[in-house]
C-alpha positions as CSV (number, residue, x, y, z in Angstrom):
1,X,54.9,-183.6,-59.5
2,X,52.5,-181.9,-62.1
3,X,49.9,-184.3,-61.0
4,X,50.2,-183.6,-57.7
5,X,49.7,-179.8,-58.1
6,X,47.0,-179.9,-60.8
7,X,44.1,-180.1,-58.0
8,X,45.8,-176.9,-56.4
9,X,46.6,-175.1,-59.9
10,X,43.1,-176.4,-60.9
11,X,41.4,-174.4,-57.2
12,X,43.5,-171.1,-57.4
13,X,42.9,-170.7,-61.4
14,X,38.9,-170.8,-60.2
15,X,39.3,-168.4,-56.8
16,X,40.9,-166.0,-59.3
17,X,38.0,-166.2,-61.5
18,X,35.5,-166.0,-58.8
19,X,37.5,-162.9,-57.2
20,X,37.6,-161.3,-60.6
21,X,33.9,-161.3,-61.0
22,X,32.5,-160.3,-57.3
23,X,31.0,-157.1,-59.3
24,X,27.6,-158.7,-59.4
25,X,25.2,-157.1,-62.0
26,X,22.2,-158.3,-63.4
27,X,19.0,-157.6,-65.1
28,X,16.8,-160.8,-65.2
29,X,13.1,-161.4,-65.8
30,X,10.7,-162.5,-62.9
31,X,8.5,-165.4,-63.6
32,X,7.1,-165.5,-66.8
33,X,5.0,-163.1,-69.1
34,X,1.1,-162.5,-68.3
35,X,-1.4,-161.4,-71.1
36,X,-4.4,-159.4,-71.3
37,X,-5.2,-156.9,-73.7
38,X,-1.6,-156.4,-73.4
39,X,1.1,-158.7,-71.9
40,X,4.1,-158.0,-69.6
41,X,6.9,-159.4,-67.8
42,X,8.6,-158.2,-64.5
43,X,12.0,-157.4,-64.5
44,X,14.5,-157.3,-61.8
45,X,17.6,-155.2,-61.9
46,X,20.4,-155.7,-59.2
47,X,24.2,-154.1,-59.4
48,X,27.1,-152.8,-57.7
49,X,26.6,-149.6,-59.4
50,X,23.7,-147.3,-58.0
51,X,21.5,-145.9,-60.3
52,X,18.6,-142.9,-60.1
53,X,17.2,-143.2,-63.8
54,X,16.6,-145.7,-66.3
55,X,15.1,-145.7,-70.3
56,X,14.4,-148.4,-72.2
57,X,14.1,-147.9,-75.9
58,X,12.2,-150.5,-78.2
59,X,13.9,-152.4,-81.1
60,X,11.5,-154.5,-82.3
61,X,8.7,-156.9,-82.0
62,X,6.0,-155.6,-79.3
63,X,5.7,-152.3,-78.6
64,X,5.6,-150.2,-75.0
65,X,1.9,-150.0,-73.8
66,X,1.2,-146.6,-73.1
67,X,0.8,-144.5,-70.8
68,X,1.8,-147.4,-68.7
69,X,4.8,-148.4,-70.1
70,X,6.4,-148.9,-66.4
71,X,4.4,-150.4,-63.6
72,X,4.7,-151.4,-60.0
73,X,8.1,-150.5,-58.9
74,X,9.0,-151.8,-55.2
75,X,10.4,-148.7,-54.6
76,X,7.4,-146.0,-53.9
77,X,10.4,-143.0,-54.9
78,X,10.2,-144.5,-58.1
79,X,7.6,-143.1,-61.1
80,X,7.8,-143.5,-64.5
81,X,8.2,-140.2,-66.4
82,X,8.1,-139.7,-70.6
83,X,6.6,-142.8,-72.3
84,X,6.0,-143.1,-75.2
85,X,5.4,-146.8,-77.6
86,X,9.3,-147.0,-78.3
87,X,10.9,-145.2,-75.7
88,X,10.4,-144.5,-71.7
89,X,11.9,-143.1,-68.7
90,X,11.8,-143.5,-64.8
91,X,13.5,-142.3,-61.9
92,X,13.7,-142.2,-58.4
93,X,16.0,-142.5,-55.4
94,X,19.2,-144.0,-56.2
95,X,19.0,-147.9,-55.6
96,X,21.3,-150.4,-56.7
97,X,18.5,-153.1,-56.5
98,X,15.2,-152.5,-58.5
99,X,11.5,-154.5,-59.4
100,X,9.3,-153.2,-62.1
101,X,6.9,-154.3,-65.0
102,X,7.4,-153.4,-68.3
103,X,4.0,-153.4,-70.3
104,X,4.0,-154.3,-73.9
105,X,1.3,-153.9,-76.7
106,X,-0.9,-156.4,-78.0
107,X,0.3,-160.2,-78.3
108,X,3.3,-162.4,-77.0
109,X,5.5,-162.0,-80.2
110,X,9.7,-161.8,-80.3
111,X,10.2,-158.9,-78.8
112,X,13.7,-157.0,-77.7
113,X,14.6,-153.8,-76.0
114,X,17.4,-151.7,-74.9
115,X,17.6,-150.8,-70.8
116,X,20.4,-147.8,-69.8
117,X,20.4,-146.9,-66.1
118,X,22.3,-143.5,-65.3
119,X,23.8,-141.7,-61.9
120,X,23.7,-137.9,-62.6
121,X,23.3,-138.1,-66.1
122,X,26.1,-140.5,-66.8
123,X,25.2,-143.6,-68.1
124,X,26.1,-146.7,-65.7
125,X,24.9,-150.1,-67.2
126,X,23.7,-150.5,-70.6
127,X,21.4,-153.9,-71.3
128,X,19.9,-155.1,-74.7
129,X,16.7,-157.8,-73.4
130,X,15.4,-160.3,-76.4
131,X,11.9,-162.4,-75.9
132,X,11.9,-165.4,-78.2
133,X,8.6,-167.4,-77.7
134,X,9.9,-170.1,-79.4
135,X,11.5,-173.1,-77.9
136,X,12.2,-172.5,-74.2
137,X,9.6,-168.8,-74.2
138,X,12.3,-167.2,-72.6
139,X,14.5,-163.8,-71.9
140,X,18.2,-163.2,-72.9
141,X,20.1,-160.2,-71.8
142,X,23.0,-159.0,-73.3
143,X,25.1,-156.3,-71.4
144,X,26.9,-153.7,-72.7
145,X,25.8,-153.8,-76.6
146,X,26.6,-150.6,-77.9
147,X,26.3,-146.9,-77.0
148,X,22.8,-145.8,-74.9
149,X,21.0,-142.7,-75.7
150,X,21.0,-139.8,-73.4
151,X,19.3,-139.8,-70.0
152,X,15.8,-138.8,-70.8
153,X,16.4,-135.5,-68.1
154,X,17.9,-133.6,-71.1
155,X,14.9,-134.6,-73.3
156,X,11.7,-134.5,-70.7
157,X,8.3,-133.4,-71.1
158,X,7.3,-130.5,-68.8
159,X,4.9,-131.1,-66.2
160,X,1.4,-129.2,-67.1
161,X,1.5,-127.4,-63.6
162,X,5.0,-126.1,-64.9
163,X,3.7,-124.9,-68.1
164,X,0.7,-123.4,-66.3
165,X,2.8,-121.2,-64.3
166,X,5.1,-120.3,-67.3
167,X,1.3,-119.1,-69.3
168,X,0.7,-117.2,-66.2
169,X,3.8,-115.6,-66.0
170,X,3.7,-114.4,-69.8
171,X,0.0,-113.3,-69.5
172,X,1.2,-111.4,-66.4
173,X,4.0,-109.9,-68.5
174,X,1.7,-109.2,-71.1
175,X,-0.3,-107.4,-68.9
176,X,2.5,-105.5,-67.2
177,X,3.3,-104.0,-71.0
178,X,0.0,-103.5,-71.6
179,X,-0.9,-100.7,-68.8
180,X,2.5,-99.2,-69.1
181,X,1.1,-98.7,-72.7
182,X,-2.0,-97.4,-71.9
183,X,-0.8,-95.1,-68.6
């Protein structure tokens, strides 16, 4: 009788692990690394979870290229924002499907990163990525491996146009005090 039911115990133990997992998430790399000056690698990020930001912070090994840290996103409402060589920022319309290059500095060495993707602030998916060049040359992502940092929005670099308008503003003040001064 066990023998019997062991094909259909064997089935419905695997439909309840494929129905368990239909939240498909993923961050994957895209062919393999090209060099220059620099090198990169283009990364793909697909989920169930939509997401309108993203920051990568470095760990170790080759450093963000900047001020191209992110490149060529297939989203045109995409753009990245603060880089800097060990951590950057991007947003954009929410998407729950995302291509992009990350740039590194100098050669192809071990490399590993940290990837956070937020809604509104609130962190969604949380990645650590690892380069090994040894062996196989290839990418391993681990999800979820600790705590992310904040979403760079708290922590962003005004635009120059912004603090043009703030200088103007105080000079105008300035000025405004200054006649009432003199008059």
């Amino acid at each position: 009788m066990i023998r019997n039911n062991l094909p259909r115990m064997a089935a419905l133990a695997l439909a309840l692990v494929l129905v368990g997992s239909t939240a498909a998430t993923a961050l994957i790399n895209v062919g393999d690394p090209w060099t220059g000056n620099s090198w990169g690698q283009r990364f793909e990020h697909e989920t169930d979870l939509p997401f309108e930001s993203m920051r990568i912070d470095w760990v170790f090994g080759s450093d963000f290229e900047v001020p191209t840290v992110f490149e060529s996103f297939d989203d045109d409402s995409w753009r990245a924002g603060w880089e800097s060589p060990i951590l950057a920022g991007a947003r954009g319309d929410a998407s729950t499907d995302l291509e992009f290059d990350i740039i590194f500095n100098g050669d192809v060495v071990p490399t590993c990163f940290t990837l956070a993707t937020y809604l509104g602030g609130t962190a969604q998916e949380y990645y650590e990525a690892k380069y090994d060049e040894t062996g196989d040359c290839c990418w391993t992502f681990t999800a979820d491996p600790g705590t992310p940092g904040p979403d760079l929005e708290d922590g962003e670099v005004p635009e120059p146009a912004t603090l043009m308008l703030l200088g103007a503003g105080l000079v105008g003040i300035a000025g405004a005090r200054l006649r009432r001064r003199r008059g």
